[in-house]
N, C-alpha and C positions, 0 to 999 in steps of 0.2 A: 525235688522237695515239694510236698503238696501241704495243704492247708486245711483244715476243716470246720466251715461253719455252719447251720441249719435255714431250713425253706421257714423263714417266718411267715410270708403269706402267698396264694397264688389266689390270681386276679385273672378275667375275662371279662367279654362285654360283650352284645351285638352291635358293637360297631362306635368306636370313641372312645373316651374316659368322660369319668371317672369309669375304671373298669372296678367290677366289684369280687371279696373274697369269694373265695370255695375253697372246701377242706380239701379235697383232693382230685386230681386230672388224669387222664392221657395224654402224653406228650408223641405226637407224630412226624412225620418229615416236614410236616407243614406247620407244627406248632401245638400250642395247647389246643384238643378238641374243645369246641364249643365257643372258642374266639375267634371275632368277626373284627372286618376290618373295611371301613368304608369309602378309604382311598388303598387300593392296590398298588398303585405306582410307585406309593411312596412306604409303605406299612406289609410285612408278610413277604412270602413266598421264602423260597428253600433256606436263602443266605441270612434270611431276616425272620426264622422261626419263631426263636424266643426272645423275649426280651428282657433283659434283667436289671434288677436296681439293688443299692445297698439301705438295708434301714438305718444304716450307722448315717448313711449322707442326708438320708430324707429327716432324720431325728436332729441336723445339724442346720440342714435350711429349717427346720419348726425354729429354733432358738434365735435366728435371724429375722422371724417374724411372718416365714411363708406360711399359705395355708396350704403347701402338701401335706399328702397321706398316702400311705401303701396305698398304689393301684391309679393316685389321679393321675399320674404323669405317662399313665399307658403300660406301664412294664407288668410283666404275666407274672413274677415269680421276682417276689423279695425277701434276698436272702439276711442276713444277719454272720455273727460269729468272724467274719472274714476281713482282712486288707484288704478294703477296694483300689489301693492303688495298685495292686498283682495282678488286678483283670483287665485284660487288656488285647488286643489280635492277638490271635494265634494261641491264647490261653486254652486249654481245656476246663470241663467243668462237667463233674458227676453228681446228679440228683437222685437221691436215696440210692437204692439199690441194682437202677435198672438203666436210667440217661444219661445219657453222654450226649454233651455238649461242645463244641468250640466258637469261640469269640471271632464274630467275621471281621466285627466293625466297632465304631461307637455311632452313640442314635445323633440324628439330626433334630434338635428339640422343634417346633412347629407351634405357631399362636393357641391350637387347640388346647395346647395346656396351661397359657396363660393366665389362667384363674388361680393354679399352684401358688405364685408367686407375686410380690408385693409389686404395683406399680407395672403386673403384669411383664415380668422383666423374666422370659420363657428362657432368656441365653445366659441363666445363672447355672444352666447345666449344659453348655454347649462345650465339648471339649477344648473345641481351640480357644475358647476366649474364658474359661477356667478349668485348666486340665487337671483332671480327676474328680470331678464333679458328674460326669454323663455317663448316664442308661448303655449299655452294650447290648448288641443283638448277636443272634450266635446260630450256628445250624448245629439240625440235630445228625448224632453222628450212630446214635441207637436208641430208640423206645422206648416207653414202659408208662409206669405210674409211678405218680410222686402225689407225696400225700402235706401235708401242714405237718412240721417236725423231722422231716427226714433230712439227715446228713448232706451237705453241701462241703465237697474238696474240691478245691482249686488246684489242679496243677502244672 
């Protein structure tokens, strides 16, 4: 069974958040072109190319009083339309027409996004300590370009 909902925004940076919009990317083994990352250790490479969020959770911390917004919390590509609780390891996930995606992990949230969140309280999106709340990162499993608006299926 898959699912389908749309890339509401993709997000880059040289290096941090807030990452900021762009209409449309390359997505390569390494991730969106043109996004930088200032701790390697912890952020990137193959397992950890893309990073994804839902606008339905980021719209849901706003009503609780955070000051996220697509892109503060790091994630390259926020999607909409979808169950974020269906993403999950092992999930696949296709972006418009051309990437393939799978879910390695969920993210380790980190103080750098601290300012998102009231009282700076970064582990309202840590999975273990509120599961279904946290960022996934995923490798890419094929190419392309994805643009703002393009079809997002989960399956």
């Amino acid at each position: 069974m898959s699912e389908t909902g749309r890339i509401f925004q993709i997000n880059t940076s040289e290096g941090g958040v807030p990452k900021r919009a762009t209409h449309a990317a390359t997505v390569d083994m390494f991730g969106v072109v043109g996004d930088k990352h200032r701790d390697m250790v912890h952020h990137g490479g193959p397992d950890r190319a893309v990073c994804l969020y839902s606008l339905e959770r980021i719209l849901a911390l706003q009503t609780e009083g955070n000051s996220i917004f697509p892109g503060s919390v790091g994630e390259n590509v926020t999607i909409t339309g979808v169950d974020w609780d269906t993403v999950a390891p092992g999930s696949r996930i296709l972006l418009g027409e051309q990437v393939a995606l799978e879910v390695t992990r969920y993210t380790e949230p980190c103080s750098n996004i601290s300012g998102s969140f009231v009282d700076g309280y970064f582990n309202r999106i840590h999975q273990n300590k509120n599961a279904g709340w946290s960022r996934v990162y995923t490798r890419v499993l094929q190419t392309g370009e994805i643009k703002i608006g393009d079809k997002v299926v989960i399956e």
